[in-house]
C-alpha positions, 0 to 999 in steps of 0.5 A: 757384163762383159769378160772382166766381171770374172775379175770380181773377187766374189765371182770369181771365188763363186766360179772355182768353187763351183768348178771345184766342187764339179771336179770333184764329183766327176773324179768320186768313182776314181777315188779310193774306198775306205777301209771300215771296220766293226767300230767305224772306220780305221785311220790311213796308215799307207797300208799299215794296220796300226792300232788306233789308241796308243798312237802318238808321233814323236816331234823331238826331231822335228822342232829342231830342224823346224826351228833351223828352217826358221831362222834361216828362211827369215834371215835370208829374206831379210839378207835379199830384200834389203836394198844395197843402196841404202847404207842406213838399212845395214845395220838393220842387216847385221842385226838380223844376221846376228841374230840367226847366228844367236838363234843357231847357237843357242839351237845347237846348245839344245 
């Protein structure tokens, strides 16, 4: 049993739970305390006293540039990762690349 039973993956996740869970009994008393009222305890609302029914975010605005985020993120890796010296792989590229740009299209239409 020397250094690289720590390799293990079984003893390894067994050791950075164990670590893990020690940290985070040594940092509690750092930790802050939460806030309760009469009926339990309130949401985290950075300092905001929100009501907690009735409350519901608005992601409108967020698929859209989710989507983008998307779209470029898996044409950019197709664009980076496809070797250059393969000319039988380019085509593949350009449909990727055409893709997105129908992609973006039809995200701006929206």
């Amino acid at each position: 049993m020397g250094p690289a039973t720590l390799l293990v993956p079984p003893v390894a996740f067994v050791v950075i739970l164990c670590t893990v869970v020690l940290l985070a009994a040594a940092l509690k008393p750092l930790a802050f305390s939460t806030r309760t009222n009469g009926t339990g305890r309130e949401p985290y609302a950075c300092g905001e006293d929100i009501p907690v029914r009735g409350v519901q975010p608005n992601y409108v605005q967020f698929f859209p540039f989710a989507f983008f985020f998307t779209i470029m993120h898996v044409v950019a890796l197709m664009v980076a990762t496809v070797p250059a010296e393969t000319a039988s792989t380019l085509p593949v590229l350009a449909v990727y690349m055409v893709g997105g740009g129908v992609g973006l299209l039809a995200l701006q239409a929206r």
